[in-house]
N, C-alpha and C positions, 0 to 999 in steps of 0.2 A: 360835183353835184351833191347838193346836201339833200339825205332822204331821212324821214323820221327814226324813230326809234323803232318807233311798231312796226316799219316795215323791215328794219334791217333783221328785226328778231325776225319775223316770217323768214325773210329768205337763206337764215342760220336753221330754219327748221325745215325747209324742204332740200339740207345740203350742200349751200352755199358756206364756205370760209369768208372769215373777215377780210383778207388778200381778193378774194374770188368778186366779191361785191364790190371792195373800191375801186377793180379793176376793171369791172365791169358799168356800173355807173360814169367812171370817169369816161369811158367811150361814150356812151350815151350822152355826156356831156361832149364835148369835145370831138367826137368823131373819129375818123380814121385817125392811128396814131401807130409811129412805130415801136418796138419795145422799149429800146430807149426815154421816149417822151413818155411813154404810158407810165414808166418805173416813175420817171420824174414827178408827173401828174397826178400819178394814186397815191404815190408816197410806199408803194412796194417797193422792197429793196430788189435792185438790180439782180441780182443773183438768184430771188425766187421767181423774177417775173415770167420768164420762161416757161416753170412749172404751173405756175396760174394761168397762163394763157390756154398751156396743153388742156388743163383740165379742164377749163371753161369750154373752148371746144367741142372735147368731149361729149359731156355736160350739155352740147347745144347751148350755150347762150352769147356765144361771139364765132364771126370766121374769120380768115384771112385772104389774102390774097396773094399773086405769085411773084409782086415786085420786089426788089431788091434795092433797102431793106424792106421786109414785108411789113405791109401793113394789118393791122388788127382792126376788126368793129365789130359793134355790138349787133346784136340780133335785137326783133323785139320783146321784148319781157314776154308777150303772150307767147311765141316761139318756145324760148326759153322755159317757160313755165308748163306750155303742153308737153315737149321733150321730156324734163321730169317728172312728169305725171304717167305718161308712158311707161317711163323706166321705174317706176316706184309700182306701180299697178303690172306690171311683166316679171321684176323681183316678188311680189306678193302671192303673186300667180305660181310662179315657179315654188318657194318655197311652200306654199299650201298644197301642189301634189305631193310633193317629200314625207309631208308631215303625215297628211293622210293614207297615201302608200305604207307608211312605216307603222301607223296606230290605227 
């Protein structure tokens, strides 16, 4: 899936890696995929796709499931976008008692 420029920048600013995106659009193209094809598909090398999944996970913006081999898919970008909004407004939160506690 080809998305503009404008948006690839956005999702490099709410914390998305370049790995993280194509691996993640290409579900969203594509759909269920196992690591293997996904490596193929995004064009992430086999060796980090693993670490991209995990973090996407993470991250909220893809799940799995429990077949063998497992499969990955995307969640929906709102999903994904409310998750990190969460976590950016709950790290903000936290770090503004700190600051304030301490000055």
């Amino acid at each position: 899936m080809n998305i503009s420029d404008k948006t690839r920048r956005a999702l490099e600013k709410i914390g998305l890696t370049s790995y993280e995106i194509r691996t993640f659009t290409s579900l969203l193209k594509d759909g269920e995929l196992t690591a293997s094809d996904l490596s193929q598909k995004s064009g992430v090398p086999y060796s980090k796709i693993y670490e991209v999944l995990g973090t996407l996970e993470e991250k909220g913006w893809i799940g799995s499931d429990d077949s063998r081999p497992t499969k990955y898919f995307a969640k929906s970008p709102s999903t994904g976008l409310e998750t990190t909004k969460q976590k950016i407004e709950s790290d903000f939160s936290q770090n503004q008692n700190i600051i304030l506690n301490e000055l």
